[in-house]
C-alpha positions as CSV (number, residue, x, y, z in Angstrom):
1,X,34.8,72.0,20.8
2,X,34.5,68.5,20.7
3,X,30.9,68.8,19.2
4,X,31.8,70.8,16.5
5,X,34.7,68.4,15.4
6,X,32.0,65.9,15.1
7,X,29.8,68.2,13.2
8,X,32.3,68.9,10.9
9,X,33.0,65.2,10.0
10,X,29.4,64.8,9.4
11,X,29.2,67.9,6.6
12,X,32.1,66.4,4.9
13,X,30.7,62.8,5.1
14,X,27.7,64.4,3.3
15,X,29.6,66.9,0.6
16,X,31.6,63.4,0.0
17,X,28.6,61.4,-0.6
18,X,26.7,64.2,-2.7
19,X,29.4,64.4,-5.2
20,X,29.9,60.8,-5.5
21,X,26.0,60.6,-6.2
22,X,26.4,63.5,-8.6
23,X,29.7,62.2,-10.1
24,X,27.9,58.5,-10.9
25,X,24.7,60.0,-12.1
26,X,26.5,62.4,-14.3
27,X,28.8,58.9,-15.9
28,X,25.1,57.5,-16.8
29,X,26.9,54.3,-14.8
30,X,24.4,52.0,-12.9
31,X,24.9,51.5,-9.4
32,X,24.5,47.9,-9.9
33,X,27.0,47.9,-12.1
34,X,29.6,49.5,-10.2
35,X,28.3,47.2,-7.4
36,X,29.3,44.1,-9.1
37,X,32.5,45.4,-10.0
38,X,33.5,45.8,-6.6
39,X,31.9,42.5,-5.5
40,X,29.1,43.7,-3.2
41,X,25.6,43.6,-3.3
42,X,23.7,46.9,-4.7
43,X,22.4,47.4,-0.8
44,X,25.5,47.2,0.2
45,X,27.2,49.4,-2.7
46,X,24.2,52.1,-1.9
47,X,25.0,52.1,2.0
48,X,29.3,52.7,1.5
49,X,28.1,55.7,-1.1
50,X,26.8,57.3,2.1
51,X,30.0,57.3,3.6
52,X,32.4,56.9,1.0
53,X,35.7,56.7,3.4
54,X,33.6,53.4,4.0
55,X,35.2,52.1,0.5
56,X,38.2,49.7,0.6
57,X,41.0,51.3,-1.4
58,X,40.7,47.7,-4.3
59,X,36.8,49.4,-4.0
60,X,38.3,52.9,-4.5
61,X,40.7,51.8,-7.5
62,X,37.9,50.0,-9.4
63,X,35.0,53.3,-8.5
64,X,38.0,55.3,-10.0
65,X,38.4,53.4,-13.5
66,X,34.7,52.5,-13.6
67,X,33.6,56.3,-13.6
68,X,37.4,57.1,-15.4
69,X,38.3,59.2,-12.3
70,X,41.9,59.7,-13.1
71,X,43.0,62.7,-11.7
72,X,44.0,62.6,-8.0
73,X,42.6,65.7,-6.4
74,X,39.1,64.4,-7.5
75,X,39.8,61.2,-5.9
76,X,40.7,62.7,-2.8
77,X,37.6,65.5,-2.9
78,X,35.5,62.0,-3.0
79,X,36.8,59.6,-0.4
80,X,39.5,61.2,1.7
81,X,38.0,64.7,2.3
């Protein structure tokens, strides 16, 4: 059981980070941009997409108005899922 739990958290993980991807492609908003917004490095900004629970919530707030992400179940399908 154990296994599967961990499983399961690594499908989400990936759902999470394919709709972020698909979410910043579709804004036509640079990842360097967003990057520098949150005060990271690109690298940095690329590796936390991956896993985007990794995100501070100041990181979270400024994805969010950055991409105009305003409606909370959409926030939460992207970083708390």
């Amino acid at each position: 059981m154990e296994t599967t739990r961990k499983s399961m958290k690594g499908v989400n993980a990936m759902e999470n980070a394919q709709y972020l991807e698909t979410v910043i492609k579709d804004s036509g908003i640079k990842k360097t941009h967003l990057a520098k917004c949150c005060g990271i490095t690109r690298q940095s900004f690329t590796k936390k997409c991956k896993n985007p629970k990794s995100f501070t919530a100041e990181q979270i707030a400024i994805i969010c108005r950055e991409l105009k992400i305003t409606k909370l179940t959409k926030r939460q399908e992207i970083f708390f899922v």
